[in-house]
Backbone of each chain as ProteinMPNN parsed JSONL, in Angstrom:
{"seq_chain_A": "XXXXXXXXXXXXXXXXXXXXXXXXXXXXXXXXXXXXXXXXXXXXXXXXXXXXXXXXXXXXXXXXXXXXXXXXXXXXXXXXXXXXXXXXXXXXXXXXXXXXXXXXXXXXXXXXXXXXXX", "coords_chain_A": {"N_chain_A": [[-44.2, -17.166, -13.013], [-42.556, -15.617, -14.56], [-41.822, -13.521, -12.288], [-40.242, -15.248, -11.588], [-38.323, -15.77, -13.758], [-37.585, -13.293, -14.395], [-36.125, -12.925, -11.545], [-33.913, -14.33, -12.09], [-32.787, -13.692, -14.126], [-31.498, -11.038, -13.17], [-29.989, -12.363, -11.207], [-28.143, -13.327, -13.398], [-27.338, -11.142, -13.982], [-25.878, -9.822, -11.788], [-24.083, -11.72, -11.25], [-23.051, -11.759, -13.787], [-21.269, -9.298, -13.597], [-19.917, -8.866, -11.255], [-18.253, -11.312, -11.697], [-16.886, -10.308, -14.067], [-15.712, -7.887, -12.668], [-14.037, -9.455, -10.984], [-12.68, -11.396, -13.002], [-11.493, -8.867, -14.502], [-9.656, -7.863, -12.655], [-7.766, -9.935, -12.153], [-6.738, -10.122, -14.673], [-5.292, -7.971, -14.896], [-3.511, -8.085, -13.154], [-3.604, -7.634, -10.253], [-3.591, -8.575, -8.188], [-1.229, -10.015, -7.887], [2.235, -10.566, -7.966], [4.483, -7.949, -6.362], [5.857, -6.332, -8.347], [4.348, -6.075, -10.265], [2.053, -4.91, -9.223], [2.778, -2.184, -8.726], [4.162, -1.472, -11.763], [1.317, -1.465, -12.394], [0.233, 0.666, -10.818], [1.536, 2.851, -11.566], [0.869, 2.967, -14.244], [-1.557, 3.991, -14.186], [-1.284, 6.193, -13.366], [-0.183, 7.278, -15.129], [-2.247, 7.478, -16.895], [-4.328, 8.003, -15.903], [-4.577, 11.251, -14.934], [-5.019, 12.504, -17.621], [-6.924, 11.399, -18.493], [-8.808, 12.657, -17.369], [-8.919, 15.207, -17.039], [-9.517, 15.556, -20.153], [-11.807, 14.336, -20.277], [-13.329, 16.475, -18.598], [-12.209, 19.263, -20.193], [-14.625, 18.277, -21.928], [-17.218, 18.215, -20.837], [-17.417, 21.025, -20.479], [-17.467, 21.436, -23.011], [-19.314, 20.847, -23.981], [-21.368, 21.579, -21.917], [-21.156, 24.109, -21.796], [-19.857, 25.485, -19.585], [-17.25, 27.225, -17.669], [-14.433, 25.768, -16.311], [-12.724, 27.445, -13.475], [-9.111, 28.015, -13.494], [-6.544, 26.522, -11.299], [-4.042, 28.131, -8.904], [-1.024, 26.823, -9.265], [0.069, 24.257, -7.009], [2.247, 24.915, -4.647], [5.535, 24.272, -4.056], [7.279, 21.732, -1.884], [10.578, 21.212, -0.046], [11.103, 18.902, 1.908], [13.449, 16.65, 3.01], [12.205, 13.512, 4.393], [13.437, 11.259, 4.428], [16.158, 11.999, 5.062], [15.963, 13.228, 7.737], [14.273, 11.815, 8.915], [16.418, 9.574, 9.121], [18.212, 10.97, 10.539], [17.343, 11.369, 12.908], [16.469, 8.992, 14.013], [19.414, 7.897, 13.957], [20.325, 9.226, 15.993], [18.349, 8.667, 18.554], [19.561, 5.899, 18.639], [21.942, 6.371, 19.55], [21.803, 7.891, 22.065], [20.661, 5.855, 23.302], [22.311, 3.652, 23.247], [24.578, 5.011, 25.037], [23.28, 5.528, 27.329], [23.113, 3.532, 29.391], [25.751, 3.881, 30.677], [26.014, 6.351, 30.631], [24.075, 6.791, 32.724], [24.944, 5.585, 35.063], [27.315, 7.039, 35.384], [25.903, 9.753, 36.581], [24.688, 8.948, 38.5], [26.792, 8.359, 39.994], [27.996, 10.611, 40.627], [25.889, 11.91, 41.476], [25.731, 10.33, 44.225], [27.841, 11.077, 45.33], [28.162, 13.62, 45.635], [25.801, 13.834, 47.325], [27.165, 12.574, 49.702], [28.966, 14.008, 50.293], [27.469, 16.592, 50.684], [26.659, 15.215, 53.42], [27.995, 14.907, 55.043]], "CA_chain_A": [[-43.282, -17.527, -14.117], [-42.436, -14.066, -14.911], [-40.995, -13.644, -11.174], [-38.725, -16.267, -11.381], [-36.793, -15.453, -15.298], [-36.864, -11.639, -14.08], [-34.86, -13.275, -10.918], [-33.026, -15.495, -12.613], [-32.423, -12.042, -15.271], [-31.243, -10.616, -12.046], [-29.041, -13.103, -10.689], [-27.251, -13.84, -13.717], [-26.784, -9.775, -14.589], [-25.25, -9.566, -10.647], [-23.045, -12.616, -11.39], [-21.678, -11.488, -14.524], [-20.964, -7.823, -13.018], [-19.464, -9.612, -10.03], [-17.557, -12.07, -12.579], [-16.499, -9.129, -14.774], [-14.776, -7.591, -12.153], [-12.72, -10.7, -10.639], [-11.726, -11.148, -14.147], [-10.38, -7.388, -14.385], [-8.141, -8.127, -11.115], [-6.936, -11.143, -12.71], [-6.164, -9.671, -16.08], [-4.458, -7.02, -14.644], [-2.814, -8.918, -12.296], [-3.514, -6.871, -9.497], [-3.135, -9.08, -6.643], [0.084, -10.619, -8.617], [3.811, -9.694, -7.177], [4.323, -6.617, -6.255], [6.338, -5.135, -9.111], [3.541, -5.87, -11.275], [1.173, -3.584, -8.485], [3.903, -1.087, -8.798], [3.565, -1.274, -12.717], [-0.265, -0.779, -12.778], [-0.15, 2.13, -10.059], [2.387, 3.685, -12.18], [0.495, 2.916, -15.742], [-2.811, 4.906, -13.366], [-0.654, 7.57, -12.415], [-0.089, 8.16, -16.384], [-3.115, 7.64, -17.76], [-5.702, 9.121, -15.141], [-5.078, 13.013, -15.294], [-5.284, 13.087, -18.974], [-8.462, 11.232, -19.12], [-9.958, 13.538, -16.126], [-8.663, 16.472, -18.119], [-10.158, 15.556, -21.534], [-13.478, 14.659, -19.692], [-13.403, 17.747, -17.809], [-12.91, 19.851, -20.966], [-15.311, 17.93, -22.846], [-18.129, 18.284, -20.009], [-16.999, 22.113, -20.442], [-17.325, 22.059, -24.143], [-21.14, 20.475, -23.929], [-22.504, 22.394, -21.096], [-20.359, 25.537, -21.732], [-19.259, 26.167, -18.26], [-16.126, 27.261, -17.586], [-13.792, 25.235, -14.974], [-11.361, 28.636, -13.245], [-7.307, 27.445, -13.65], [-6.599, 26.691, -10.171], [-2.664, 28.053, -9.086], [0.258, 25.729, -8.847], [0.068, 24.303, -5.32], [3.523, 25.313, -4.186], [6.611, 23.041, -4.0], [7.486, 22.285, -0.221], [10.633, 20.425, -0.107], [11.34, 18.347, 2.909], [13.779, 15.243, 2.721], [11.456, 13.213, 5.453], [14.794, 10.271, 4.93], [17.278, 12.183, 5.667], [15.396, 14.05, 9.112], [14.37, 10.309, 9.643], [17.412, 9.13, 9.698], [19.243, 11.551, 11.625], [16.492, 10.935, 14.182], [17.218, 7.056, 14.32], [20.649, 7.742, 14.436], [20.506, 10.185, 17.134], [18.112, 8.154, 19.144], [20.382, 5.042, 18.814], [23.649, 6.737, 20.043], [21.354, 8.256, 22.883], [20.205, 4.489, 23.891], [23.82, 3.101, 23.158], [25.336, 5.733, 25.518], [21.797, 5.767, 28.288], [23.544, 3.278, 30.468], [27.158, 4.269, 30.613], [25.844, 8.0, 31.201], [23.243, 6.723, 33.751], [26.179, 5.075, 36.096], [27.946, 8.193, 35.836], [25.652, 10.46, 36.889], [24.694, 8.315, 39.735], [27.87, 7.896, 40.894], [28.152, 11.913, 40.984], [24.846, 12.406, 42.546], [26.26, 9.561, 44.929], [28.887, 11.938, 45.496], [27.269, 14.796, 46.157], [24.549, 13.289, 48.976], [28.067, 12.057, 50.697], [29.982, 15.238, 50.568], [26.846, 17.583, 51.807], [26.141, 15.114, 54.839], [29.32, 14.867, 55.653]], "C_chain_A": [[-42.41, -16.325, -14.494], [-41.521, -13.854, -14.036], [-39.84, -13.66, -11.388], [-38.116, -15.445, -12.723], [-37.115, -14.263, -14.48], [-35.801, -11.882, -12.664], [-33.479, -13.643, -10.892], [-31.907, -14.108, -13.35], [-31.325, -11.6, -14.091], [-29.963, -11.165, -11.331], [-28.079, -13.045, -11.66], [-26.107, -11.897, -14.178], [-25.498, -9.534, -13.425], [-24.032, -10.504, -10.829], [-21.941, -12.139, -12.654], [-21.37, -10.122, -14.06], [-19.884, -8.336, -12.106], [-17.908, -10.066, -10.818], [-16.575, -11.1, -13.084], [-14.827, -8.359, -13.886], [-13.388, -8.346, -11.248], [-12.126, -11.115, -11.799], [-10.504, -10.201, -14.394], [-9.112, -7.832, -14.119], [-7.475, -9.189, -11.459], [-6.026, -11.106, -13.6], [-5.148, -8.845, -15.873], [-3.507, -7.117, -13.511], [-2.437, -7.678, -11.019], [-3.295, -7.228, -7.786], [-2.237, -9.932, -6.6], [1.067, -9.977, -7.312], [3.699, -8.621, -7.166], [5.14, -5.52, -7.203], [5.386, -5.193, -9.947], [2.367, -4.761, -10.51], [1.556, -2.666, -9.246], [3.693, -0.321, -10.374], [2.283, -0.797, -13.332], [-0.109, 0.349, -12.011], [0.779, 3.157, -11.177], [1.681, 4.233, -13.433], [-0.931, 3.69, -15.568], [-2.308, 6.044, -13.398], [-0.531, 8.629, -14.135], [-1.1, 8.066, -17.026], [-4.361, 8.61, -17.699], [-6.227, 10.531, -15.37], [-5.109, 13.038, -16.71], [-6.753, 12.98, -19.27], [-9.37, 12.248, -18.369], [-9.673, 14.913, -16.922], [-9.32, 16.307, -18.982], [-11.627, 15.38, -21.073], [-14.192, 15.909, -19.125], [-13.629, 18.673, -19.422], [-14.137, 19.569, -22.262], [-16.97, 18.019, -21.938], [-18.223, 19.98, -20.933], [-17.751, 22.458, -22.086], [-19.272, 21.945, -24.661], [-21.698, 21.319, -23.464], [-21.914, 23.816, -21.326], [-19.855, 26.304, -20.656], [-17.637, 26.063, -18.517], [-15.147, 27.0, -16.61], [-12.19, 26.714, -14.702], [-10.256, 27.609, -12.877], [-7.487, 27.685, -12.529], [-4.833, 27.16, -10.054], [-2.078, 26.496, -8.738], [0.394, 25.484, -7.477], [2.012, 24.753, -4.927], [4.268, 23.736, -3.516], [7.46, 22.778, -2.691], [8.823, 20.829, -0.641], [11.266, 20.0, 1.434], [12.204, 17.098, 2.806], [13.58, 14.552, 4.14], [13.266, 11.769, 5.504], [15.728, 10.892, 5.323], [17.137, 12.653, 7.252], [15.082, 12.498, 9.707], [15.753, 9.777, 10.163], [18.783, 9.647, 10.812], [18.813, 11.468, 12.849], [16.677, 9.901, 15.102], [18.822, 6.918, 14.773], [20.986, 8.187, 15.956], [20.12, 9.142, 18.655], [18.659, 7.099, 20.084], [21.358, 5.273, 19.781], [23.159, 7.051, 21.396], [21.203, 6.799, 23.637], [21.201, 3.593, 24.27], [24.598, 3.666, 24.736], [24.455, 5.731, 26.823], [22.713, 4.757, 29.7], [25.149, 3.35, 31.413], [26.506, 5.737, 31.494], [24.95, 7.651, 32.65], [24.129, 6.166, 35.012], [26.777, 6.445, 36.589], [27.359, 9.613, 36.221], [24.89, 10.205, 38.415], [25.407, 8.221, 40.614], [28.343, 9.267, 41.603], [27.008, 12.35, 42.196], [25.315, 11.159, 44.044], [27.373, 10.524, 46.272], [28.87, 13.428, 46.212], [26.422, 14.789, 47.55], [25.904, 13.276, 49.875], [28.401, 13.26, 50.817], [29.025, 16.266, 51.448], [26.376, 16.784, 52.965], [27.09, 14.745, 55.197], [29.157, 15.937, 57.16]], "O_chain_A": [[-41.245, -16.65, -14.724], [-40.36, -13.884, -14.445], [-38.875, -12.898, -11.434], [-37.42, -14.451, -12.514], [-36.593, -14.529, -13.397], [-34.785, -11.192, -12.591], [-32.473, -13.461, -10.207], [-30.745, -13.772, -13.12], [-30.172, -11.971, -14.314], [-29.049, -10.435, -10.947], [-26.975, -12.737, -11.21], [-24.941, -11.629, -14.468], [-24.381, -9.174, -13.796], [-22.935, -10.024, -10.541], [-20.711, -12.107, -12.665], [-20.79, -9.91, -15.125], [-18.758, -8.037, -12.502], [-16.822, -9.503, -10.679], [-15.463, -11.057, -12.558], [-13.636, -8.3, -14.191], [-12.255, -7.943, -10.988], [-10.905, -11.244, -11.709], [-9.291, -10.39, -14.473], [-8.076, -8.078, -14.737], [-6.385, -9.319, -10.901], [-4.929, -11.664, -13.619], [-4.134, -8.911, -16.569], [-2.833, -6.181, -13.083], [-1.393, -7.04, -10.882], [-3.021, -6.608, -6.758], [-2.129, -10.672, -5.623], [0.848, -9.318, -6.296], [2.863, -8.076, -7.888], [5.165, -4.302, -7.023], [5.403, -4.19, -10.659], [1.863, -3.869, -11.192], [0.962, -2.275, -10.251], [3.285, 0.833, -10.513], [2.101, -0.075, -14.312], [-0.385, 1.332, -12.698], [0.365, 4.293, -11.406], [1.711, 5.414, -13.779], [-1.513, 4.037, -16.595], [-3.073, 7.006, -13.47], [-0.663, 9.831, -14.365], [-0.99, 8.702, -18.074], [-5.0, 9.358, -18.44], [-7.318, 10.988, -15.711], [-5.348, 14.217, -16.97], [-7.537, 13.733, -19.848], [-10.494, 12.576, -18.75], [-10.648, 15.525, -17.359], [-10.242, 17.11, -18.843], [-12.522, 16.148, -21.426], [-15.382, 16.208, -19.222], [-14.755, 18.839, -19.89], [-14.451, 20.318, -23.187], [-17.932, 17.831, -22.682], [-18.981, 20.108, -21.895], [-18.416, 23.466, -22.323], [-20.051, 22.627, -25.327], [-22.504, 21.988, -24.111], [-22.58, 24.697, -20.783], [-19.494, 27.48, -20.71], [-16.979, 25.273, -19.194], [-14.871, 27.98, -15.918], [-11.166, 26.884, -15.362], [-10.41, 26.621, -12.16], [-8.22, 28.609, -12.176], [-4.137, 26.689, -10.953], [-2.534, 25.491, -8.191], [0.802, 26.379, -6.736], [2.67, 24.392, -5.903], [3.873, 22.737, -2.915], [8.333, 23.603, -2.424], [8.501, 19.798, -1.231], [11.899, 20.857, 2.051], [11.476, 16.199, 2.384], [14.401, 14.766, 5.032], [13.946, 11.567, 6.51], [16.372, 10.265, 6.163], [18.103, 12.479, 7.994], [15.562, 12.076, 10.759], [16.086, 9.606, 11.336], [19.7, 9.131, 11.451], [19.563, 11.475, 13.825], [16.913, 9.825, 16.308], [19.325, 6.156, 15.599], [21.692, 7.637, 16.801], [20.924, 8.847, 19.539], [18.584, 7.002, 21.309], [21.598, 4.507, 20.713], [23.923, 6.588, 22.243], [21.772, 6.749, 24.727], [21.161, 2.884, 25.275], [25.117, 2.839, 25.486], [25.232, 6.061, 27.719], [22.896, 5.26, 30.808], [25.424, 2.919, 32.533], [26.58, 5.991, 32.696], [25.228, 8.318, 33.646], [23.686, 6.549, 36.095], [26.775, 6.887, 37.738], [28.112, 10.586, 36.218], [24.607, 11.076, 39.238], [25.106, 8.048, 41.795], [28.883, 9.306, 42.709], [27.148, 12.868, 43.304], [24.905, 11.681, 45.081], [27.5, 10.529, 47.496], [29.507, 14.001, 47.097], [26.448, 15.557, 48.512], [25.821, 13.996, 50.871], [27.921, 13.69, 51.865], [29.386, 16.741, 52.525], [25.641, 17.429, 53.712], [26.894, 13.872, 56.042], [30.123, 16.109, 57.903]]}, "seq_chain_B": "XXXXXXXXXXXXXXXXXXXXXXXXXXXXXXXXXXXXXXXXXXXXXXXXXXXXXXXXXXXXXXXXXXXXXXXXXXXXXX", "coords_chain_B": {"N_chain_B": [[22.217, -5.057, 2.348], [22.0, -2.104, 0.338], [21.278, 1.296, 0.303], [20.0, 2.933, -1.341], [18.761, 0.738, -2.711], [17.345, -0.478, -0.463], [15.283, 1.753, -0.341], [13.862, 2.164, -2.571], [12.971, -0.422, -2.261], [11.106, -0.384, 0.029], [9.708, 1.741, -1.449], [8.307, 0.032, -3.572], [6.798, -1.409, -1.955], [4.766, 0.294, -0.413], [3.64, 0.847, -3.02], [2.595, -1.398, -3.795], [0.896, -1.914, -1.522], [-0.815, 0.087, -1.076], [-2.119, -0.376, -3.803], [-3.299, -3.004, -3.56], [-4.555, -2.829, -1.349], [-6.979, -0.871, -2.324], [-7.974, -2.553, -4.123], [-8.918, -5.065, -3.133], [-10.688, -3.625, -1.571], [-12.462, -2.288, -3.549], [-13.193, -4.995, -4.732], [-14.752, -5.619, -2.893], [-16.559, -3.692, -2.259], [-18.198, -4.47, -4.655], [-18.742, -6.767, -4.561], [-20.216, -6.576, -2.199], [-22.707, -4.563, -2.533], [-23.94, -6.812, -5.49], [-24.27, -9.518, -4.37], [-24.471, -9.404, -1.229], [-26.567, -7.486, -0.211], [-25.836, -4.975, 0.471], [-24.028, -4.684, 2.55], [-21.944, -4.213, 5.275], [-19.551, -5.723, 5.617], [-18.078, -7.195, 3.737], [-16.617, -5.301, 2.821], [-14.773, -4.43, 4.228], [-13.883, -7.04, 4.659], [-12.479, -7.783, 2.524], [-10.57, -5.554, 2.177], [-9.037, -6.4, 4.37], [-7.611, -8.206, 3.171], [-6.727, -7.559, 1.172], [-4.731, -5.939, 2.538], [-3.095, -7.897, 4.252], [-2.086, -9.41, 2.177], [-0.307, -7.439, 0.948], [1.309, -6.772, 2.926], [2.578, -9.627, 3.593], [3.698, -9.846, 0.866], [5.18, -7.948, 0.987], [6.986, -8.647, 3.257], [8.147, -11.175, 1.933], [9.757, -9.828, -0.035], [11.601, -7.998, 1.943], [12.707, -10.051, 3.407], [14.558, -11.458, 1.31], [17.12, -10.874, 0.674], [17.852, -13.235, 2.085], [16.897, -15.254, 2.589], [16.921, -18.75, 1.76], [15.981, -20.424, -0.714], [15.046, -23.515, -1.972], [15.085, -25.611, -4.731], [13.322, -28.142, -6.929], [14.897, -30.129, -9.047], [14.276, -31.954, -11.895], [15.457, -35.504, -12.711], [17.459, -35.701, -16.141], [16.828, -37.926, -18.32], [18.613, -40.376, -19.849]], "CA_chain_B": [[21.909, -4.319, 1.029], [22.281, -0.806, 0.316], [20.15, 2.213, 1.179], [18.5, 3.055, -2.82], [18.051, -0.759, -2.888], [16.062, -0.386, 0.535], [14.244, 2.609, -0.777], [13.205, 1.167, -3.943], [11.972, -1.781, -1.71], [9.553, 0.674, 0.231], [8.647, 2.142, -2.715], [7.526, -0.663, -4.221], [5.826, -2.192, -0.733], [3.836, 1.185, -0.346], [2.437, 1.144, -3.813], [1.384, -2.403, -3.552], [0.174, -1.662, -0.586], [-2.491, 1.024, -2.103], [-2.84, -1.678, -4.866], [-3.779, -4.21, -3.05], [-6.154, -2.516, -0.521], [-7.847, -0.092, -2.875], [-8.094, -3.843, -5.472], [-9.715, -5.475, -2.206], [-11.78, -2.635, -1.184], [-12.868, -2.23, -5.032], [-14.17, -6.191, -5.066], [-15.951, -5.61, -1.278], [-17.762, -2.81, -2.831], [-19.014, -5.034, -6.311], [-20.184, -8.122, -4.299], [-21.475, -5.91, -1.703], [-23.992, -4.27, -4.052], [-24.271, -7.156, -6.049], [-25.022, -10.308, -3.187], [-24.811, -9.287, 0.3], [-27.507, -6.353, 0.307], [-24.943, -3.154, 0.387], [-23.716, -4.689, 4.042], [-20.179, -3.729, 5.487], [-18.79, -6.832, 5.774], [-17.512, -7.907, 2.417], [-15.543, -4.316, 2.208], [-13.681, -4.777, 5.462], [-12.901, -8.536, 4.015], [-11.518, -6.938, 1.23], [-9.372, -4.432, 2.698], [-8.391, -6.601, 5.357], [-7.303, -9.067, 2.693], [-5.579, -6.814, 0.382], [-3.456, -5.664, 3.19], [-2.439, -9.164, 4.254], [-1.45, -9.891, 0.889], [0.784, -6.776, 0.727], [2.426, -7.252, 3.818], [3.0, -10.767, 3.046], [4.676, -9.72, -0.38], [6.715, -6.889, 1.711], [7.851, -9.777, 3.948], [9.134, -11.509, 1.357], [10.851, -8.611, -0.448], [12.958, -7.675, 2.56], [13.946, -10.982, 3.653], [14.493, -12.027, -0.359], [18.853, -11.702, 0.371], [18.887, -13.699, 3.259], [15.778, -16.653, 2.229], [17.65, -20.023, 1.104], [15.101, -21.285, -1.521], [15.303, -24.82, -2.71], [14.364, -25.945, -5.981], [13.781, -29.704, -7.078], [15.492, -30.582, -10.502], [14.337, -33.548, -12.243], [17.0, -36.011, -13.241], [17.01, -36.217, -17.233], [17.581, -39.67, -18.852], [19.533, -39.921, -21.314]], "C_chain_B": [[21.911, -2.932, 1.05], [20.865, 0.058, 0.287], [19.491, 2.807, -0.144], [18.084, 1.815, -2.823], [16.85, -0.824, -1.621], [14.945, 0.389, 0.066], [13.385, 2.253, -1.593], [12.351, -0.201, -3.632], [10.705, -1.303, -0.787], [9.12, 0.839, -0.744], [7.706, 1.51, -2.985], [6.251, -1.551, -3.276], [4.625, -1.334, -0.294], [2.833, 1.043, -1.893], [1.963, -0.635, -4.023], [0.841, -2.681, -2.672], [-1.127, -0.938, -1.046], [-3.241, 0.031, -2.812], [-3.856, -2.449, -4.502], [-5.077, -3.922, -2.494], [-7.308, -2.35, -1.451], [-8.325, -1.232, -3.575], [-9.321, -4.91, -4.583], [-10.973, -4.37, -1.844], [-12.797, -2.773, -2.779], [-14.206, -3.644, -5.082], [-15.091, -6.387, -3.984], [-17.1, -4.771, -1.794], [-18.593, -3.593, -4.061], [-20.084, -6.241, -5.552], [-20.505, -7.504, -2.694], [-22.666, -5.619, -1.829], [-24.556, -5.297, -4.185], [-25.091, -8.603, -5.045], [-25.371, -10.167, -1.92], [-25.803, -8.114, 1.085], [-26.732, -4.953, 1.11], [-24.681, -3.772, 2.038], [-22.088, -3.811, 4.298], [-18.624, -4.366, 5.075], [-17.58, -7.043, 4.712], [-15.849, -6.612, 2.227], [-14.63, -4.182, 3.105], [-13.327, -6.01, 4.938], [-12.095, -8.446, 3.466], [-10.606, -6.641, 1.077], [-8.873, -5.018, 3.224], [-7.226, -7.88, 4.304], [-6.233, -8.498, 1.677], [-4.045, -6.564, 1.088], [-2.589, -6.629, 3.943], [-1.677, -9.696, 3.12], [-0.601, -8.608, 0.675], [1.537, -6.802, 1.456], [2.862, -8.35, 3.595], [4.393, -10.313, 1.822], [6.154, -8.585, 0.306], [7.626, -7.926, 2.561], [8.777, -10.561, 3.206], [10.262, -10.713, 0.958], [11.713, -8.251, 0.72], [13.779, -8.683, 3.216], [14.39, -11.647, 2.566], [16.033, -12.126, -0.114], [18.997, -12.779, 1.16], [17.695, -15.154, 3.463], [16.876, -17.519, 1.348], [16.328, -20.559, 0.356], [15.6, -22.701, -2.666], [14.683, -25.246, -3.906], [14.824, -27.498, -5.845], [13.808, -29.707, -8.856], [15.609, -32.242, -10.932], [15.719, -33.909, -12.583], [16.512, -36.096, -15.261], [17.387, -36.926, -17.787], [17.726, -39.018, -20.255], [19.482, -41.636, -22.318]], "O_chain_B": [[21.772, -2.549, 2.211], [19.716, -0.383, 0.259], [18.334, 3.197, 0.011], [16.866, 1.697, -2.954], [15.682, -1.158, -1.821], [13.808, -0.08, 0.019], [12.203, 2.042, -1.325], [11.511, -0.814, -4.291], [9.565, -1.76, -0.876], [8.14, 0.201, -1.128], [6.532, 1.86, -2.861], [5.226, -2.105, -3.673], [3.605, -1.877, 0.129], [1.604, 1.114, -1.905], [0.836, -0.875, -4.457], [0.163, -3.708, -2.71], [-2.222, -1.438, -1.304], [-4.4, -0.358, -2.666], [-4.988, -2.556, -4.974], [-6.193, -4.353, -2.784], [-8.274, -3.105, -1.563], [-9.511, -0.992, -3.801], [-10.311, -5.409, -5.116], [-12.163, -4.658, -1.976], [-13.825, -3.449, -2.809], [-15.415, -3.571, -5.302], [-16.054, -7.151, -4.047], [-18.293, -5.073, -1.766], [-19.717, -3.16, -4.316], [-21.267, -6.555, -5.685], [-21.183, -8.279, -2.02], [-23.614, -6.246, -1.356], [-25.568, -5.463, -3.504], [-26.318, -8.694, -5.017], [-26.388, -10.671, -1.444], [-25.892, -7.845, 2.283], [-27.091, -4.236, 2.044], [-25.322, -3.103, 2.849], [-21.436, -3.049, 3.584], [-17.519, -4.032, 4.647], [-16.374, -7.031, 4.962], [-14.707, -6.803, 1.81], [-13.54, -3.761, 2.717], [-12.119, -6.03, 4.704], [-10.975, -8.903, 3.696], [-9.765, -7.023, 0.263], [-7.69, -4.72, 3.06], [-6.178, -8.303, 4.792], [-5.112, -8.963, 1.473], [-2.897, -6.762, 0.692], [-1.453, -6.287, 4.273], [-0.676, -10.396, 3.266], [0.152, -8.966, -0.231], [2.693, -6.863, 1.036], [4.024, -8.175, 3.228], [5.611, -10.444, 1.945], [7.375, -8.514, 0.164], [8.854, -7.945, 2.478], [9.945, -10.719, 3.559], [11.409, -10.796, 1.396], [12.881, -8.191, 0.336], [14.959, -8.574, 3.55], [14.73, -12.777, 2.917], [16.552, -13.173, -0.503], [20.064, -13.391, 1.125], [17.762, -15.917, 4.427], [17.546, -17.041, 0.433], [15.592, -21.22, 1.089], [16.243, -22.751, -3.715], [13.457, -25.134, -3.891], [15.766, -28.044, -5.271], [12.929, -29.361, -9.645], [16.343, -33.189, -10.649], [16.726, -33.215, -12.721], [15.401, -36.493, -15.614], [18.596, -36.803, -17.982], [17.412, -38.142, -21.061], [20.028, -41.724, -23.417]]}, "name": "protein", "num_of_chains": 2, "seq": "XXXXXXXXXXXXXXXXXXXXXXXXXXXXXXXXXXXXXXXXXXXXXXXXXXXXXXXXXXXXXXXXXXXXXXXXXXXXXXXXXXXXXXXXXXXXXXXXXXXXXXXXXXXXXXXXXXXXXXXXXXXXXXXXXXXXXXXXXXXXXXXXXXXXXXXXXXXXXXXXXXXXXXXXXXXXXXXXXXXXXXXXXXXXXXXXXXXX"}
């Protein structure tokens, strides 16, 4: 008798846990359109480091350890679209131009075989 | 369409991309744990499901100028 309700206990604790969190994702409409994603990753992006900060010095302020300031990672900048796209472009014009150039260098090496067995 | 309007349409296809997975991964891990005895399964379902559903939504978003969508409009009596 016992068993069973501590199963039952069991089952229904796993179900609402379970429940709980398909709610969340619902509420927060996380598998909604994608500007509402966009919106929550964004509304993460501002809320997160403060709370990991205030937990952090509040761990700090309990146990009395002291977390060392780490430096400023350094600011690298790269514009990956514009190197992309000069890439794509490049490529293109190369692929555009591949069989035009490939005739004419055929037609030289063509040219060449004839003239030295002449 | 123009090339910030493209960008802005990555943008937004990468972070519901994360969304999605990490939102799938998230519910693989709960009813992992909670019914299937901590297996694998559920968290590969997850993931694999998140990222179907963000590609999906990216699919729409870049063919969104060039989709003809029909609507049906009741008639209203008068």
């Amino acid at each position: 008798m016992v068993a069973r309700v501590w199963s039952l206990m069991r089952f229904l604790i796993k179900g609402s846990v379970a429940g709980g969190a398909v709610y969340l994702v619902y509420d927060q409409e996380l598998l909604g359109p994608s500007d509402k994603s966009q919106a929550a990753l964004q509304k993460a992006g501002e809320v997160v480091p403060p709370a990991v900060y205030q937990f952090s010095q509040y761990v700090c302020q309990q146990t009395g350890l002291q977390i060392p300031q780490l430096p400023a990672p350094p600011k690298i900048y790269f514009p990956v679209r514009d190197s992309w796209n000069a890439g794509i472009m490049t490529v293109m014009s190369a692929l555009s131009v591949a069989p035009s150039k490939a005739r004419e260098y055929s037609k030289e090496g063509w040219e060449y075989v004839k003239a030295r067995t002449k | 369409m123009s090339e910030s309007e493209l960008g802005r349409k990555w943008d937004r296809c990468l972070a519901d991309a994360v969304v999605k997975i990490g939102t799938g991964f998230g519910l693989g891990i709960v009813f992992s744990l909670t019914f299937f005895k901590r297996r694998m399964w559920p968290l590969a379902f997850g993931s694999g499901m998140g990222l179907g559903m963000a590609y999906s939504n990216c699919q729409h978003d870049f063919q969104a100028p060039y989709l003809l969508h029909g609507k049906y409009v009741k008639e209203q009596e008068q």
